[in-house]
Legacy VTK file of the C-alpha trace (Angstrom):
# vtk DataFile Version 3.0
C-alpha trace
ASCII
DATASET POLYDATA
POINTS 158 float
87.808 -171.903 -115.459
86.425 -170.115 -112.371
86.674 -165.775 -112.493
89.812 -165.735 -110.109
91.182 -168.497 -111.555
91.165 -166.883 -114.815
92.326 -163.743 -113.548
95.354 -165.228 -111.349
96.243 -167.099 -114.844
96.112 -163.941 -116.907
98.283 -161.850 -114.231
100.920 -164.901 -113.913
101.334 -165.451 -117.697
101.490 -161.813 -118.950
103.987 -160.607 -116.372
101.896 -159.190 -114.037
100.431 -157.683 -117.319
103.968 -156.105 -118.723
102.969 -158.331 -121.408
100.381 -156.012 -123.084
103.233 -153.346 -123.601
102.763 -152.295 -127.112
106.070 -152.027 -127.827
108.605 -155.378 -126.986
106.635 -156.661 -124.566
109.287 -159.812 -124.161
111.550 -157.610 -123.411
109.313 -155.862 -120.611
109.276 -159.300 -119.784
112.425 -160.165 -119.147
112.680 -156.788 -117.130
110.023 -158.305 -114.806
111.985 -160.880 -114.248
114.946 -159.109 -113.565
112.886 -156.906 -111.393
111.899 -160.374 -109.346
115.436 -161.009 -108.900
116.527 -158.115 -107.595
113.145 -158.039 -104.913
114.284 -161.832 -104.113
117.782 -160.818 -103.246
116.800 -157.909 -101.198
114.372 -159.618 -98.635
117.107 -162.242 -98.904
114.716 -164.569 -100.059
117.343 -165.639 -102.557
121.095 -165.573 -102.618
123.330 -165.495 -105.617
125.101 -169.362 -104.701
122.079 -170.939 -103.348
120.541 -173.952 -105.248
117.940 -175.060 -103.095
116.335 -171.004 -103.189
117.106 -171.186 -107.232
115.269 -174.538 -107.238
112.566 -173.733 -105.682
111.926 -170.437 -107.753
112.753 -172.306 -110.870
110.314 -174.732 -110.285
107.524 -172.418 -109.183
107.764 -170.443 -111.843
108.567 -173.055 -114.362
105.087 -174.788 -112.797
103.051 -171.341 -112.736
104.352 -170.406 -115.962
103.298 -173.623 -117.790
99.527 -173.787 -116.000
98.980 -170.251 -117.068
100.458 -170.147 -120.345
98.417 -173.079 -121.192
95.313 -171.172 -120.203
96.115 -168.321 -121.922
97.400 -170.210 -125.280
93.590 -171.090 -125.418
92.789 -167.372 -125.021
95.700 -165.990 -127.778
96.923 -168.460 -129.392
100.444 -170.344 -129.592
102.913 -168.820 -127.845
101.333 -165.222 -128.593
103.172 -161.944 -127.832
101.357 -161.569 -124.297
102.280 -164.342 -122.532
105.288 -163.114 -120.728
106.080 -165.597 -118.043
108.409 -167.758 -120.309
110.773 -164.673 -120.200
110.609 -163.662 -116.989
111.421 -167.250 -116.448
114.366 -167.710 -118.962
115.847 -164.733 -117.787
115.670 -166.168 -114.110
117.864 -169.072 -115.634
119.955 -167.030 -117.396
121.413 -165.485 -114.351
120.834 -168.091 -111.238
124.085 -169.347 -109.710
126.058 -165.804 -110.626
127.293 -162.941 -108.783
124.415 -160.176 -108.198
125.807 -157.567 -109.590
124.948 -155.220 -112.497
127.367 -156.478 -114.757
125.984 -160.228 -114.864
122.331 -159.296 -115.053
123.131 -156.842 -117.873
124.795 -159.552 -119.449
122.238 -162.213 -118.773
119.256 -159.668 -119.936
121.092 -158.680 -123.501
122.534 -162.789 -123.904
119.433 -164.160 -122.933
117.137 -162.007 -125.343
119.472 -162.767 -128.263
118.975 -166.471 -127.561
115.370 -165.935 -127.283
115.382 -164.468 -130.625
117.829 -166.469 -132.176
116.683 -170.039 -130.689
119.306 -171.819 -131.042
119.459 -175.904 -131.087
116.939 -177.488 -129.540
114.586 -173.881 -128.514
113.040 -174.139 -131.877
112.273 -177.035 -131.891
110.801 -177.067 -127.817
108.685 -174.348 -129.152
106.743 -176.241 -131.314
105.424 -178.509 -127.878
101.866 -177.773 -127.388
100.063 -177.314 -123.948
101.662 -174.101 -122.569
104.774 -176.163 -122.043
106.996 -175.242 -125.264
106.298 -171.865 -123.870
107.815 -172.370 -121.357
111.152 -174.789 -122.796
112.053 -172.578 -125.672
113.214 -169.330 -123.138
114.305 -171.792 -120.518
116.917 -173.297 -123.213
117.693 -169.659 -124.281
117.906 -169.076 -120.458
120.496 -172.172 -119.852
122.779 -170.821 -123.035
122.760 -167.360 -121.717
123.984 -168.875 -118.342
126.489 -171.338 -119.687
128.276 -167.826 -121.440
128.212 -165.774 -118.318
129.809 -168.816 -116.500
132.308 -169.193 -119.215
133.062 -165.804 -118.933
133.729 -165.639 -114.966
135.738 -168.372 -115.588
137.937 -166.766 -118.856
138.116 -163.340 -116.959
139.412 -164.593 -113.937
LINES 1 159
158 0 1 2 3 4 5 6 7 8 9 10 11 12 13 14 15 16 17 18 19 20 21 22 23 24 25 26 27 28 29 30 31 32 33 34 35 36 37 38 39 40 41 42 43 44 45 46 47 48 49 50 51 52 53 54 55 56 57 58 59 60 61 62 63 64 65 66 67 68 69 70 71 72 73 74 75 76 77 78 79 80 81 82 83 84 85 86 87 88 89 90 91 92 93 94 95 96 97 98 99 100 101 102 103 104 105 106 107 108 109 110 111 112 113 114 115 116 117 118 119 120 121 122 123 124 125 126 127 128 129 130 131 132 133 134 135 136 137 138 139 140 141 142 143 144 145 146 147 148 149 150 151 152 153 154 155 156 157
């Protein structure tokens, strides 16, 4: 793989390189990702309701996420503690379709990490996919159930 290549691979997968925190660097992670929403929203880029802005970031990322994580699986390992991107996009699918405000994307961040840790049926088993793409799966799925509670929430609490 050619020098910027490599480099553009390493900066996508690790977060922009919050995945060399030393301490909880999924996390930091995830806190990328909520960063991205928040700089999405603001140069209106993205709005809260909009599917064809949340399809197009979910694929993009979902796409750049999988290429790079691939690459860097080669470089780590399996799924190792660096690559980031899988969070940042998990947590972008744990809050897409919901109101912007502080309350959801707390509740997406702290929802979606427990379902990144806990892995519920099938993220355990998406994990185990080779090729950068289980990566990816296993904090999208954690992603989706985080989601599906905030919706069912805004739906309870009406």
């Amino acid at each position: 793989m050619r020098t910027v290549a490599r480099r553009l691979a390493e900066a996508i997968g690790t977060g922009f390189y919050s995945g060399y925190f030393p301490i909880a660097p999924g996390t930091v992670g995830s806190a990328v990702g909520v960063a991205i929403y928040v700089v999405l929203l603001r140069l209106r880029v993205l709005s809260p309701s909009g599917l064809a802005g949340w399809l197009v970031l979910a694929t993009v990322v979902l796409a750049a996420g999988w290429a790079s994580a691939r690459h860097l699986e080669r470089r780590f390992g399996h799924d190792d503690k660096h690559i980031v991107v899988d969070e940042i996009w998990g947590m972008l699918v744990a809050i897409a379709f919901l109101p912007a405000t502080a309350g959801y994307v707390v509740g997406g961040f702290l929802l979606f990490r427990f379902f990144d840790i806990v892995k519920p049926f099938p993220a355990r088993r998406a994990e185990r996919i080779g090729q950068g793409l289980g990566v990816m799966l296993d904090d999208g799925i954690a992603g989706v159930y985080a989601n599906l509670v905030l919706h069912l929430a805004k739906v309870l609490l009406r």
